[in-house]
C-alpha angles and dihedrals in degrees: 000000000000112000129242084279095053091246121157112249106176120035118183105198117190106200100049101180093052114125081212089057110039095049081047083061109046076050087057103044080052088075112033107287098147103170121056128177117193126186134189144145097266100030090188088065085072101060098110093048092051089057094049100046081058093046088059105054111287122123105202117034120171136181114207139171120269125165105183082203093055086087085162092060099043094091097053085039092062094042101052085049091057100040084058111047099020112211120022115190105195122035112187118200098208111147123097136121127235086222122204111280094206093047100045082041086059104020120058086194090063089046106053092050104071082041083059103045101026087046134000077044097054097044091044097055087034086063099077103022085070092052085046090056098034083055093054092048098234144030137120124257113209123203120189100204123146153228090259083077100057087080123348113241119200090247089067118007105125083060088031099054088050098054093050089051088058104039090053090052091050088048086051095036079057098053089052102054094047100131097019095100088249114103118187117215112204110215111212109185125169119215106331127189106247140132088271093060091032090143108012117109113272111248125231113277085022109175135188140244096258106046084048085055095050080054102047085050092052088047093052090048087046102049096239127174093192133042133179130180117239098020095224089071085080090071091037097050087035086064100036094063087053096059118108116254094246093050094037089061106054101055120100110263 
């Protein structure tokens, strides 16, 4: 439960190893989340991140196992978190994979795995969480999308076309649950310096993990239901989607 101030205390994060997600953390143990829940694939590989969560000020910090394939498992996953740890006020959908384009563009296979994990994942595991939260009465989901989703662009669009997918069904999951007690806050970075782009060019307006995290946190203080970083992508991307097609295809991205 939030405390008298309306900060956030328990924070479950899928998607544990994310950069994103980890600098949004030591933001929020600044200022007095004490439980924090991370899962990942390979929950031991969390081990320092859990340390230094606790050196910084939490008081329960624990790593889990969460496969954002494992569709089947998604439901009992939620519940034993829950069980667990009772309310949790913020929930942050952090995991996804950038995918190879030349591949995905050759190899259904390839394909069809960002669609899994970007998408059909995040909407699985999303699922429960909501009737969790609906249950509680309150609580704030948080989806990392991206401005890759706004239009697709033939760099990027297999990961492009699952991020939109997901960004639209976040946008949707927010209107229901108007009224509910559960707001859901969609995350819009550009090209952010993390472990997932480590030797890609760095985009225009690139940005990095933690000054996503100080904008997830004013969103979060704000109330807001979108968030881009920086914040002039929202007039970029707001342009870009009016280009003509033509037009649209001949510039360089």
């Amino acid at each position: 439960m939030q405390d008298a101030l309306g900060s956030v205390q328990s924070v479950l994060v899928l998607g544990g190893g994310s950069d994103i997600a980890m600098s949004t953390l030591r933001e929020l143990v600044k200022r007095r989340a004490r439980t924090i829940v991370l899962a990942a694939r390979d929950p031991e590989s969390l081990a320092g991140s859990v340390e230094e969560l606790r050196s910084l000020g939490a008081t329960t910090v624990e790593a889990v196992a969460f496969d954002a394939h494992d569709t089947a498992a998604h439901t009992a996953f939620v519940d034993d978190v829950f069980a667990r740890v009772g309310d949790i006020d913020l929930v942050l959908v952090a995991f996804g994979v950038l995918g190879d384009q030349e591949q995905a563009e050759v190899d259904s296979a390839a394909a069809v795995d960002i669609a899994a994990v970007n998408y059909v994942g995040a909407i699985s595991v999303t699922v429960p969480v909501a009737n969790k939260l609906k249950a509680q009465g309150h609580g704030t989901i948080v989806a990392l999308s991206s401005v890759a989703g706004e239009r697709a662009r033939r760099s990027n669009f297999v990961y492009g076309s699952s991020k939109a997918g997901m960004d639209a069904y976040y946008q949707g999951l927010g209107d229901s649950l108007v009224g509910t007690g559960v707001k859901v806050m969609i995350v819009r970075p550009g090209f952010v310096h993390t472990k997932m782009t480590e030797g890609m060019e760095a985009a225009p307006l690139s940005t990095t993990p933690e000054a996503v995290a100080q904008a997830i946190v004013k969103g979060l203080q704000r109330g807001s239901e979108q968030v881009w970083v920086p914040g002039t992508m929202r007039f970029v991307m707001s342009a870009l989607r009016h280009v003509p097609r033509p037009v649209f295809r001949k510039l360089p991205i």
